[in-house]
C-alpha positions as CSV (number, residue, x, y, z in Angstrom):
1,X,0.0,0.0,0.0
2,X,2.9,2.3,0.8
3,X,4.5,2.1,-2.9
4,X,1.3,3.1,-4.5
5,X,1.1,6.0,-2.2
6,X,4.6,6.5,-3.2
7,X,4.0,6.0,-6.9
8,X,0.9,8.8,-6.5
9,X,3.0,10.9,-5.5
10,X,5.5,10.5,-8.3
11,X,2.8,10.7,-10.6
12,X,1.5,14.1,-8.8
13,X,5.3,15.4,-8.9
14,X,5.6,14.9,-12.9
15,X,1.9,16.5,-13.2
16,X,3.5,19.8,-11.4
17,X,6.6,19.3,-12.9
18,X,5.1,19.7,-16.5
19,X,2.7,22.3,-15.7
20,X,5.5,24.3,-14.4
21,X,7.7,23.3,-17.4
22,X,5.1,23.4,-19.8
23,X,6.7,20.1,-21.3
24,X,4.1,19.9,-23.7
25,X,5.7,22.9,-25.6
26,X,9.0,20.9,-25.8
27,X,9.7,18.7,-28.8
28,X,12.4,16.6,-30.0
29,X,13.9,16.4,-33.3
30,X,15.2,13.2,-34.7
31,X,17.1,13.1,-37.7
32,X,17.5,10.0,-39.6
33,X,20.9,9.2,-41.5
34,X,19.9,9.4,-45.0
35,X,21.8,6.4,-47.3
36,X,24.1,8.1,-49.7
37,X,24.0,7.4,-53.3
38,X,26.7,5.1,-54.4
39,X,29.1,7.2,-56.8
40,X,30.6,5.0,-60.1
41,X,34.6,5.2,-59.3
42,X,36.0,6.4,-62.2
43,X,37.7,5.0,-64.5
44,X,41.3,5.2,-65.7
45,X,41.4,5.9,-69.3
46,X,43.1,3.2,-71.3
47,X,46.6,4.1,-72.1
């Protein structure tokens, strides 16, 4: 019964905590390694 009161009062804590933050403004940005086009080598001219 204690951890529940415990984990209400976490719960509460986060609640404050975004209000206060306004956490819901944040946002995260994830960018994504984009796969490079393989390039043709060149090639040595015949000699």
């Amino acid at each position: 019964m204690v951890h529940l009161v415990l984990i209400g009062f976490l719960a509460l804590a986060v609640l404050v905590w975004c209000i206060k933050n306004r956490a819901w403004e944040l946002s995260v940005t994830v960018e994504m390694p984009t796969a490079k086009k393989a390039e043709p080598e060149p090639t040595e001219p015949a000699p």
